[in-house]
C-alpha positions as CSV (number, residue, x, y, z in Angstrom):
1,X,-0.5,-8.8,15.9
2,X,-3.8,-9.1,17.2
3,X,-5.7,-12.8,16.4
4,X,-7.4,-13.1,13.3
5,X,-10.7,-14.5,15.0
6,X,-10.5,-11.6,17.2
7,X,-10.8,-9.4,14.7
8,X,-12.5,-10.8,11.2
9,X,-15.7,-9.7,12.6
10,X,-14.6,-6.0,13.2
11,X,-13.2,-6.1,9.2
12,X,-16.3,-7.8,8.4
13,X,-18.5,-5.2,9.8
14,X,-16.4,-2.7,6.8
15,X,-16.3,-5.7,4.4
16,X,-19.5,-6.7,4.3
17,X,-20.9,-2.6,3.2
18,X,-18.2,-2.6,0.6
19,X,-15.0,-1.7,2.1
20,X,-12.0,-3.4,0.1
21,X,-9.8,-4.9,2.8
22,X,-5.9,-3.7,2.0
23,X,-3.4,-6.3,3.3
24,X,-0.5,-5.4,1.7
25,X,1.7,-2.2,0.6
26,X,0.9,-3.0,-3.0
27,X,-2.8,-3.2,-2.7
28,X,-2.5,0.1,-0.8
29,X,0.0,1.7,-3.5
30,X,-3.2,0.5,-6.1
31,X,-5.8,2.2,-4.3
32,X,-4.1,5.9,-2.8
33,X,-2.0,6.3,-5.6
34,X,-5.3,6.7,-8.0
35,X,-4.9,10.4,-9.7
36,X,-8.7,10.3,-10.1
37,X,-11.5,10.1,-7.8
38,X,-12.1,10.0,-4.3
39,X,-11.1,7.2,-1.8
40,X,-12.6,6.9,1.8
41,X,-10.0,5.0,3.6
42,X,-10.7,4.0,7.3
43,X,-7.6,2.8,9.2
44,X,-9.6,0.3,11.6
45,X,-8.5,-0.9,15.2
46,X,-9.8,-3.0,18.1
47,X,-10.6,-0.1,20.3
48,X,-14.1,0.7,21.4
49,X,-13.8,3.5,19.8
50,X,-13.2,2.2,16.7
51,X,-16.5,-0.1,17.4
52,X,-18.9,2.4,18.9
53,X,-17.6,5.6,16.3
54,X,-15.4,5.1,13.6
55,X,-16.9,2.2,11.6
56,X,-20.4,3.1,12.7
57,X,-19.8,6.7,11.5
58,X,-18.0,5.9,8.6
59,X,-20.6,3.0,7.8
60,X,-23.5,5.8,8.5
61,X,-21.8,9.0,6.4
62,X,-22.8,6.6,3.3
63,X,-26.2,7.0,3.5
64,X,-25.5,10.0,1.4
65,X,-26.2,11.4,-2.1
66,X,-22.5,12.3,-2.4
67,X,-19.9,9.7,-1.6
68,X,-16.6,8.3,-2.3
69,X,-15.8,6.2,-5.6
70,X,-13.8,3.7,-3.5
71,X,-14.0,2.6,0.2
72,X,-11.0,0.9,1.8
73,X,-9.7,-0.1,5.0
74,X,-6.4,-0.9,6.8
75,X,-6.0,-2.7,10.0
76,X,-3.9,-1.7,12.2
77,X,-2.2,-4.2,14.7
78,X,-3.3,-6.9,11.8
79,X,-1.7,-5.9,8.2
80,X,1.1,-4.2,9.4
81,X,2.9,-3.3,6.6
82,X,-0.4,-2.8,4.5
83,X,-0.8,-0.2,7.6
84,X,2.7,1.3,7.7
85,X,2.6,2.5,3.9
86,X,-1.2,3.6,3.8
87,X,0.5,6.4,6.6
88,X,3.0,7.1,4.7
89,X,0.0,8.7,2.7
90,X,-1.5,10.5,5.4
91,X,1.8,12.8,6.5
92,X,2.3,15.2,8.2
93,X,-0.6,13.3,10.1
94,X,1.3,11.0,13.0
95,X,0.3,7.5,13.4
96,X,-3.5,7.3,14.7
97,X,-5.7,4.0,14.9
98,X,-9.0,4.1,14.6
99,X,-8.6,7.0,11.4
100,X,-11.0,8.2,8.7
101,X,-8.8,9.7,5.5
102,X,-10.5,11.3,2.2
103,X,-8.4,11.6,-0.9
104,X,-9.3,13.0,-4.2
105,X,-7.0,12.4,-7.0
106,X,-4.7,11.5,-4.8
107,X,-4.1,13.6,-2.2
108,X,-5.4,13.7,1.2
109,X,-8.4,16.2,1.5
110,X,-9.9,15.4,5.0
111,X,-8.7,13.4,7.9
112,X,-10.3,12.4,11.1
113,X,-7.4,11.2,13.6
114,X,-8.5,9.3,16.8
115,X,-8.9,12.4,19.1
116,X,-11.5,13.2,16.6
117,X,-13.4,10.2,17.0
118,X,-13.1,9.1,20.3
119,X,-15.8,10.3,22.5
120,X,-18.0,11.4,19.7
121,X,-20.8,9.9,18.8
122,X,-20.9,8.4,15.5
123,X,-23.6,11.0,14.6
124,X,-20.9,13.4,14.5
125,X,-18.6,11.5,13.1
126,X,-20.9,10.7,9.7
127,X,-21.7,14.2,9.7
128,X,-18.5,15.6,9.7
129,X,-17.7,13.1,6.6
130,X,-20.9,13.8,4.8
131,X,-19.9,18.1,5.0
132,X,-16.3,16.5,3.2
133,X,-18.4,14.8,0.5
134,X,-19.9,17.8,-0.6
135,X,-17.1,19.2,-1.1
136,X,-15.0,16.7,-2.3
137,X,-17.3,14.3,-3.9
């Protein structure tokens, strides 16, 4: 388990554009286990590639005309068992921190594990989730 000062300002930076923050399996259960509409779930981390990419493309692919109904975020290393059942969700995907997940009505429509993001700029990475709005959203 990482500190929580370490890491409130890397939550924040989700928080603070709308992200509900999912600390436990319940909350998660509420949220994925909607049969309508379309959730953006973004499994954060303390990696830099969760810092330079992943929230910064995520945070970017908003500035959209189509977009999810609900944002939410997990953190991994921080609410672990918030974390464990929001990838139960996301099999046959294996465990991967920083992730980007899109569901509609439930089910998992687009996912971006971390060899997706890493190295990419976050450019890429909000244009890759803007082309799943479209067609999701």
């Amino acid at each position: 388990m990482y500190p929580a000062e370490l890491t409130a300002p890397m939550a924040k930076e989700l928080t603070d554009r709308g992200f509900r923050a999912l600390t436990s399996p319940q909350e998660v259960d509420e949220v994925l286990g909607k049969d309508k509409g379309t959730v953006l779930l973004v499994i954060n981390s303390v990696c830099g590639c969760a810092a330079a990419n992943a929230r910064p493309g995520a945070l970017m692919s908003l500035e959209h005309e189509k977009k999810p109904d609900t944002l939410a975020t997990v953190f991994a290393g921080v609410d672990r068992e918030a974390t464990a059942r929001a990838r139960e969700y996301l099999v046959p995907y294996p465990p991967s921190s920083p992730s980007i997940a899109l569901f509609k009505d439930g089910k998992l429509v687009h996912f971006l594990e971390r060899h997706h993001i890493e190295g990419r700029p976050a450019e890429v990475i909000a244009a890759n989730l803007k082309m799943a709005y479209d067609t999701y959203c």
